[in-house]
C-alpha positions as CSV (number, residue, x, y, z in Angstrom):
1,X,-3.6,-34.6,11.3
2,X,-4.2,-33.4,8.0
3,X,-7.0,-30.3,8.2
4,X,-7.8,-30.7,4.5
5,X,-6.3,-27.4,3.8
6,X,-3.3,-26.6,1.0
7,X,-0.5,-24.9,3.3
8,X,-0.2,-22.9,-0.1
9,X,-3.5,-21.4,1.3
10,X,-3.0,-21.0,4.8
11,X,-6.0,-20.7,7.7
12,X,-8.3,-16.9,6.9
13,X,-7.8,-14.2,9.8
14,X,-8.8,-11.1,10.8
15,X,-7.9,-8.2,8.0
16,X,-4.7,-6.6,9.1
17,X,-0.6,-5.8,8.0
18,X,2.0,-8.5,8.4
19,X,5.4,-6.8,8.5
20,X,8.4,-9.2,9.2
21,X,10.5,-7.3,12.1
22,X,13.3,-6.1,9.1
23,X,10.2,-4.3,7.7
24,X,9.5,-6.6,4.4
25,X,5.5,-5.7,3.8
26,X,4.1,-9.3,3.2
27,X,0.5,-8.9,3.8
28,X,-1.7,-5.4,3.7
29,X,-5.5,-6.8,3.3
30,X,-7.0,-3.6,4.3
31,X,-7.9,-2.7,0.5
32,X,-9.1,-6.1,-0.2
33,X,-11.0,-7.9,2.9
34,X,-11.7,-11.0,1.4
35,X,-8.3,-12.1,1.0
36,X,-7.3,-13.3,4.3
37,X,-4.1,-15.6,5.2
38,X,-3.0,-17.1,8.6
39,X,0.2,-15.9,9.0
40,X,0.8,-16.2,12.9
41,X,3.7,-17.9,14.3
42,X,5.2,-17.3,9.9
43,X,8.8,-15.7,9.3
44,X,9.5,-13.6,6.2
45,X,10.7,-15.4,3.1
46,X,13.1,-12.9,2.4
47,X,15.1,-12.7,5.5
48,X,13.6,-15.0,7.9
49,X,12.6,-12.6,10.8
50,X,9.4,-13.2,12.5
51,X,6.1,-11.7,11.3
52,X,4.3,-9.0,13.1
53,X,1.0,-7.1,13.2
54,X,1.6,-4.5,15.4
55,X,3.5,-2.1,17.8
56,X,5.8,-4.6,19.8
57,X,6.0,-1.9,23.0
58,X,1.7,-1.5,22.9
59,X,0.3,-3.8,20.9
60,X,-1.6,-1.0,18.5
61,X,-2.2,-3.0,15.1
62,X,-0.2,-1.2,12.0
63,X,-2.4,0.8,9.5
64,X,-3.1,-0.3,6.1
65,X,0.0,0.3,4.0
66,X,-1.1,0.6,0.2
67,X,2.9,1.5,-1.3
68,X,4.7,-1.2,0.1
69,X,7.9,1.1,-0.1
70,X,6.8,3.6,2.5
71,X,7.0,2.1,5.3
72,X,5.6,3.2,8.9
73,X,8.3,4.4,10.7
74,X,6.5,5.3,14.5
75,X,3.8,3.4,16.4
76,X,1.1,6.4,16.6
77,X,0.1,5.1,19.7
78,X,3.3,5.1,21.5
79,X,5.5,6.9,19.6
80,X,8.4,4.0,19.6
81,X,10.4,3.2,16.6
82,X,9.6,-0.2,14.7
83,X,12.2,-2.6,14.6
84,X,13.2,-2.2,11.5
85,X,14.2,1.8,12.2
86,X,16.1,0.6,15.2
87,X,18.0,-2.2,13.0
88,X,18.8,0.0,10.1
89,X,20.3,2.8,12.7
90,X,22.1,0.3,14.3
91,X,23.4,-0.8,11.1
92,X,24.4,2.9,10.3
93,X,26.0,2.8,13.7
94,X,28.1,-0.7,13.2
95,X,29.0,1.1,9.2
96,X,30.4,4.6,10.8
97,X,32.5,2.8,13.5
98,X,34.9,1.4,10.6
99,X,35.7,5.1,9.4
100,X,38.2,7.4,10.4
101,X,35.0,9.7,11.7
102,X,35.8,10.3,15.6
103,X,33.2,9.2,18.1
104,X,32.0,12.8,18.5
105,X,31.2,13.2,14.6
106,X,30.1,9.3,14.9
107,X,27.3,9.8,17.0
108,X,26.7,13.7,15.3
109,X,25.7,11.5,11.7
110,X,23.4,9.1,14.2
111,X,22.0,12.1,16.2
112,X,21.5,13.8,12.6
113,X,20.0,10.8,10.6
114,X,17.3,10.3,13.5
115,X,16.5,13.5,13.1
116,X,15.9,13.6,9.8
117,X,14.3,10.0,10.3
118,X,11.6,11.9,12.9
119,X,11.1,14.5,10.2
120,X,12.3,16.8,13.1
121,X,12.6,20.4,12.9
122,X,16.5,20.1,12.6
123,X,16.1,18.1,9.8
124,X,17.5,20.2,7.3
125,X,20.5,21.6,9.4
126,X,21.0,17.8,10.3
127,X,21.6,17.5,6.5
128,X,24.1,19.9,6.0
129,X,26.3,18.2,8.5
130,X,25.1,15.0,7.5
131,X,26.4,16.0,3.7
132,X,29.6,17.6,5.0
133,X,30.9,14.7,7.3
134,X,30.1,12.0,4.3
135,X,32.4,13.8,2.2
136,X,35.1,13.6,4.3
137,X,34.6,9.6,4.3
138,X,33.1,9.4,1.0
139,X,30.7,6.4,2.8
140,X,27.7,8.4,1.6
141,X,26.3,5.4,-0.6
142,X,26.8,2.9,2.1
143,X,24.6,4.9,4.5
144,X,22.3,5.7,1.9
145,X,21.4,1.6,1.2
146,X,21.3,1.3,5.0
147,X,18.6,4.0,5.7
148,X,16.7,4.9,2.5
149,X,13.6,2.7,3.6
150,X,12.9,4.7,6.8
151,X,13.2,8.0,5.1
152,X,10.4,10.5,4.3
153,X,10.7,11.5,0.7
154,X,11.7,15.3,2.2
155,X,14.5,13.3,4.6
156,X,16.0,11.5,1.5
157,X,16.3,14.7,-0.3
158,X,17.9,16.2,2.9
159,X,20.2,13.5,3.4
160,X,21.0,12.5,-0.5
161,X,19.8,15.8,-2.7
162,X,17.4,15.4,-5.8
């Protein structure tokens, strides 16, 4: 049963971007194709979610990322959130139902951080409510650790100032 291989150094694959479904960058070969590792069927040693390669909806492999803290935030071949944008707004979500904040103004902050999230044309109006409801709560910092990672450097300004 042995193959004679370490599992230190797992089986060489195909050059691609493993990217555990909570969006932990483990592998991004692209700039070096000679370092290849198996990592089908592998969970993330960080959190334990399963290892990806690709859109979940299509199937379109994920481009090289060379800053693994910008992470890629829509397929571009079907437009669909990763997971790890829909987890983080659905932690925002599970975070703003234990304010005081109405449902209405609830789902405003939701509505407002995926548009800033899209890089949407409302982004910077969804900021100024976004600014003006958290200081009300004061759960600004909260949010912040929840949703920094799938931010655009403009959206965290927008959201959070300099």
């Amino acid at each position: 049963m042995d193959s004679g291989r370490s599992p230190r150094y797992p089986a060489p694959m195909e050059a691609g971007t493993w990217i555990c479904t909570d969006g932990h960058v483990k592998h991004s070969n692209f700039a070096n194709p000679h370092l290849k590792w198996d990592l089908k069927g592998q969970f993330c040693s960080e959190c334990s979610a399963a290892l990806v390669m690709g859109c979940g909806k299509c199937g379109c492999p994920f481009e090289p990322i060379f800053n693994r803290h910008v992470l890629p935030r829509f397929c571009r071949a079907c437009a669909q959130p990763y997971p790890w944008v829909e987890s983080r707004l659905a932690a925002a979500a599970e975070v703003l139902r234990e304010t005081q904040l109405g449902d209405e103004e609830q789902e405003q902050v939701l509505t407002d951080v995926r548009d800033v999230v899209r890089d949407a044309p409302r982004a910077a109006a969804a900021g100024m409510r976004f600014r003006r409801i958290m200081d009300k709560i004061g759960g600004v910092e909260i949010l912040r650790g929840i949703v920094t990672d799938i931010l655009s450097d403009a959206g965290r300004r927008i959201l959070f100032g300099a």
